[in-house]
N, C-alpha and C positions, 0 to 999 in steps of 0.2 A: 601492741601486745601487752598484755597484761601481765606483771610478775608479783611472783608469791615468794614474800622471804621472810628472814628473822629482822627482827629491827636491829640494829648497832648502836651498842652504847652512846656511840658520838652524836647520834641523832635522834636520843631520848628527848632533850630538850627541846627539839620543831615539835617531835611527837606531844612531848604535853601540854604544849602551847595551844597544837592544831586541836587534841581533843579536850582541852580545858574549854574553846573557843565552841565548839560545837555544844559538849555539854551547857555551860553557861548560858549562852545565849539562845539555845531550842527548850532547852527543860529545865534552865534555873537550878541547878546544878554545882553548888560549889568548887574552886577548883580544886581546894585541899582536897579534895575527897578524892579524887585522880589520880593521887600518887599512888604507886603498892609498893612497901616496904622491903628493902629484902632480905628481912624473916620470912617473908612469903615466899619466896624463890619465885618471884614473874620471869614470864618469857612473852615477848612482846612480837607481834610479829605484823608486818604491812600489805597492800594492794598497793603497786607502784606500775605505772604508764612512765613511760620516756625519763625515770629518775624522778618521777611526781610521786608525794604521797598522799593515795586515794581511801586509803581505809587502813583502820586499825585493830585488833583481837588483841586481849593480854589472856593470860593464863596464872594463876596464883594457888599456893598451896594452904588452905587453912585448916584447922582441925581435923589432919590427915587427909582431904579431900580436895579434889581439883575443882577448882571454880575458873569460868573463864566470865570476860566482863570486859570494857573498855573498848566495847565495839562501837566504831563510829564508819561511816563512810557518806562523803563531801554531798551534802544536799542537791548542788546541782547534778551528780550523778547517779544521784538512787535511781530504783529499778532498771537497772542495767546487770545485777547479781552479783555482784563485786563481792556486797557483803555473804550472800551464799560462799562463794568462791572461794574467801576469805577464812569462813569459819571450817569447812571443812577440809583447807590445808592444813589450817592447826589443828583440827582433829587429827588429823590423818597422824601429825608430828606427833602429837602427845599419848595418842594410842600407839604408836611408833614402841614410844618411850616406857613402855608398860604400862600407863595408866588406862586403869578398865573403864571408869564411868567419871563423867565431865556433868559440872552442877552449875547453873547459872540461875541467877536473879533476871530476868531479860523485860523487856518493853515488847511491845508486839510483834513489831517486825521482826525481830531475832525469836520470838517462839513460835513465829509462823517457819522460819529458816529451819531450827531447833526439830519442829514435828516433821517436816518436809525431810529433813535429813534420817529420819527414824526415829527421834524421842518423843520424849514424851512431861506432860503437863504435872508437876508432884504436887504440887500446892495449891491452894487460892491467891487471886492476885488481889495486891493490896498497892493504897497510895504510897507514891515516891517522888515527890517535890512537885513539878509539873505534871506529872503522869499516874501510869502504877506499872508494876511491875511482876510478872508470874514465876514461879521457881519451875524452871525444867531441868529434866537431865536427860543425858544421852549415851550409853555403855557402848563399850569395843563392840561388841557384837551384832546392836541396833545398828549401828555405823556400818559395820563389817557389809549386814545384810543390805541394808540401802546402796552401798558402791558396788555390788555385782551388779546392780539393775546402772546404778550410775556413775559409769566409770570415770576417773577424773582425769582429766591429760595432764 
């Protein structure tokens, strides 16, 4: 069974480990660039199997706006939806939380995730080390409309 939670403090450090290791070595990715400070106020949260962790979502506040980022989930189990799964429990938490519209920088697969959830494409996408990367966003409400048709257990 699949679980969705917040991460704990005590176990930031596998987490930046595990996704320092992914960024680094799929996209050439620095790991300094992993951390988020907390001026940002992140909120970090996981995909976990049997106390495994299968994927990761952060959440950070910059220039009064929510940006989420730091999504990874384990190579050998992509396309299984984890990361769908993933990003829209933290949606779900942080429109919970009042926030109306979530800004991300994403790579493909997360703006295929991103429009499939109800967002949508703000930007042109430009290079980002290994890749490029497109600015989407997704408001309470795009979200809202997408989980009546897709409700989430």
């Amino acid at each position: 069974m699949l679980e969705m939670r917040k991460i704990q403090n005590h176990e930031m450090s596998f987490v930046m480990e595990k996704i320092g290791d992914i960024f680094y070595f799929e996209q050439g990715i620095p790991r300094y660039l992993n951390n988020i400070g907390p001026e940002y106020r992140p909120q970090w949260w996981g995909a976990f199997r049997n106390g495994h962790l299968l994927g990761t979502a952060a959440s950070y506040i910059e220039n009064n706006a929510c940006h989420m980022g730091r999504i990874t989930v384990d190579a050998k189990l992509r396309g299984q939806h984890i990361g769908t799964s993933l990003i829209a429990f933290a949606l779900q938490e942080l429109f919970a939380q009042g926030i109306s519209e979530v800004f991300l920088d994403a790579r493909k697969t997360t703006v295929h995730i991103i429009l499939r959830l109800g967002g949508r494409i703000i930007g042109k996408e430009y290079p980002f080390y290994q890749d490029t990367c497109t600015p989407v966003s997704i408001t309470k409400e795009e979200f809202l409309y997408w989980r009546t048709k897709n409700p989430i257990e």
